[in-house]
N, C-alpha and C positions, 0 to 999 in steps of 0.2 A: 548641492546636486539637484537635477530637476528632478520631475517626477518620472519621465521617461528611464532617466539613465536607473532610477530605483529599480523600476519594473524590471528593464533590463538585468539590471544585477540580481537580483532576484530569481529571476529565472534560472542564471546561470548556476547558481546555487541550489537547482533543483535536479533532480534525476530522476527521469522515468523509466523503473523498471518492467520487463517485458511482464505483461498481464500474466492470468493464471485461472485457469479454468476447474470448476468443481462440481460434480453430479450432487445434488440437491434435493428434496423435498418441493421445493419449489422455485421459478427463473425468478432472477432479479442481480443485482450487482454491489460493491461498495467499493469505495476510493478510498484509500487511506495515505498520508502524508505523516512521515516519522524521521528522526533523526534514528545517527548510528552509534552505539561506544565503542570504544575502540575493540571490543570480544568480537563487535556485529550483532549485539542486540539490540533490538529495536526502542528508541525512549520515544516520550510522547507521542505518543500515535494520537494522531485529528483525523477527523471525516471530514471528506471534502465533500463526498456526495453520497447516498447510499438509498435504496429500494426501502428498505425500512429494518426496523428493531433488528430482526433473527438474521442476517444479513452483516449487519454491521459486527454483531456477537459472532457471528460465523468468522468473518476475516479476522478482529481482533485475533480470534483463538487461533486460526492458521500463524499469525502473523508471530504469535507467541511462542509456537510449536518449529523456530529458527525453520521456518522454509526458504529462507534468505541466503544464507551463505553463501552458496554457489555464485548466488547474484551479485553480491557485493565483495570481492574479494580485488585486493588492490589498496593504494593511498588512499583515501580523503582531505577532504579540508574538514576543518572541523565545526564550521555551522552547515556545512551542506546537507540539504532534504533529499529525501527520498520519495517519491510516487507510486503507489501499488495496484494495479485496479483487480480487483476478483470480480468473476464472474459466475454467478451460479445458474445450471441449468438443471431443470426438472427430468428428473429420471422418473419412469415406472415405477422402477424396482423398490426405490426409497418411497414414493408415491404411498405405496400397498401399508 
């Protein structure tokens, strides 16, 4: 296979789910990439990208807390990923 048709396949083996928005302490974001068991829990979760440390612990723990379901309900194949991005915005209220 070349390297292109990898990418390619690759890709397709990915799925980006719709973002997800959360009031915060402070703005910033984290990307997370996980597979699914068959229950729809989340195994190996990776950082793709992330704001930094409390961010990344932030989504981990959403991510744990099965906010997913809704979102993945249906077949799979079973090496296919998943894509998540959270994004956190600073509130006041949690500010204080």
């Amino acid at each position: 296979m070349s390297v292109m048709s990898d990418i390619f396949n690759n890709k397709e083996r990915t799925k980006y789910l719709n973002s997800v928005l959360f009031n915060h302490v402070s703005s910033g974001f984290c990307i997370l990439e996980f597979g699914l068991s068959s229950a729809s829990v989340p195994t190996n979760p990776k950082v793709v990208k992330s704001s930094g440390y409390s961010f990344t612990e932030a989504a981990l723990e959403r991510l744990r807390d099965s906010l997913l379901k809704p979102a993945v309900q249906g077949l799979r194949a079973r090496d296919e990923k998943y894509r998540l991005s959270f994004y956190f915005k600073k509130s006041a209220s949690l500010a204080a």
